[in-house]
C-alpha positions as CSV (number, residue, x, y, z in Angstrom):
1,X,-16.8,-23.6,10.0
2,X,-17.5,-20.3,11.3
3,X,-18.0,-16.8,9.4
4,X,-14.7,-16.0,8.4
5,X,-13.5,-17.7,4.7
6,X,-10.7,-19.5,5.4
7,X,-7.8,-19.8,2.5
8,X,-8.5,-23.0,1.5
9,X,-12.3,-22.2,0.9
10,X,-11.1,-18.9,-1.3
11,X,-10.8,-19.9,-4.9
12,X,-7.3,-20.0,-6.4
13,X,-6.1,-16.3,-7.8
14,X,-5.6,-17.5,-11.3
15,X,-9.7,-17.6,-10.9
16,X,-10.0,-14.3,-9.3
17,X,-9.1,-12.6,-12.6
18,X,-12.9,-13.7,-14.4
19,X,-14.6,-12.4,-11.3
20,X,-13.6,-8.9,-11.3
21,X,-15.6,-6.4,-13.1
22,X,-13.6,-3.8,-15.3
23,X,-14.1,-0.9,-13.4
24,X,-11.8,1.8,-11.9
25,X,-11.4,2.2,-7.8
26,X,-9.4,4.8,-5.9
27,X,-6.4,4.6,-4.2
28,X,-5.2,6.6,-1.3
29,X,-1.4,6.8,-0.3
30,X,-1.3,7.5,3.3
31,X,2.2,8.8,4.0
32,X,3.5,8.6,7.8
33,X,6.7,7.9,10.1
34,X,4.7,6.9,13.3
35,X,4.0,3.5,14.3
36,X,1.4,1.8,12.1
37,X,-0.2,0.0,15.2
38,X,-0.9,3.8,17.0
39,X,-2.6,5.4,13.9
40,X,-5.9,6.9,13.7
41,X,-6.7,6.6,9.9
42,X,-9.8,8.7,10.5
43,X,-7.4,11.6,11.5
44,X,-5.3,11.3,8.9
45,X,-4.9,13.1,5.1
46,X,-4.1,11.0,2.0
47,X,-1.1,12.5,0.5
48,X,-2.2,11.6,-2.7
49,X,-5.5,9.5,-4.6
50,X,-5.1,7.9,-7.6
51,X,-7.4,5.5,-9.8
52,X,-6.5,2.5,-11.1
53,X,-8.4,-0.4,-12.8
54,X,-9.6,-3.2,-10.3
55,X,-7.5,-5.9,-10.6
56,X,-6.2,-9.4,-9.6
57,X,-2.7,-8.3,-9.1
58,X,-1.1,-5.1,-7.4
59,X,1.1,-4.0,-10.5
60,X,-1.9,-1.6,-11.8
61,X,-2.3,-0.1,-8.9
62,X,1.4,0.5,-8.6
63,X,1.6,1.8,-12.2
64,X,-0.8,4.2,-11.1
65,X,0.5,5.5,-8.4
66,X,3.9,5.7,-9.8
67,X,2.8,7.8,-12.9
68,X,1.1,10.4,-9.8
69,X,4.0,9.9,-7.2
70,X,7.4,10.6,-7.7
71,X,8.8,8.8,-4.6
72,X,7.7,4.9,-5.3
C-alpha cells in the first residue's frame, strides 16, 4: 500500500548482490562538527571524493576511502 517500498516488499540483501551492475560511483566525505539536523549540504565542500565499485555491502566503499583518507 502506498508509494513508498516497505522492508518486507524489498528483496533480501543476499539477492541485492546479482542486481548490481559492476560499475564504479563516487563517494564524497563530508567532514563537519555542527549538528547534522541544521546542515545545508548544498553549502557545503566535500573534504574528499573517492570511487569505489558499487556494491551490496559498505566494506568497498570504506576500503576506498581509507586508502584516500588517513583519519578513518
Amino acid at each position: 500500500m502506498g508509494n513508498t517500498p516497505n522492508m518486507a516488499d524489498m528483496s533480501p540483501i543476499k539477492d541485492l548482490e546479482q542486481q548490481l551492475p559492476s560499475q564504479t560511483g563516487k563517494v564524497k566525505l563530508y567532514i563537519s562538527n555542527s549538528n547534522p539536523e541544521l546542515l545545508d549540504i548544498t553549502m557545503m565542500r566535500p573534504a574528499m571524493i573517492a570511487e569505489a565499485p558499487v556494491s551490496g555491502t559498505i566494506q568497498p566503499v570504506l576500503e576506498a576511502l581509507a586508502e584516500n583518507y588517513s583519519p578513518v
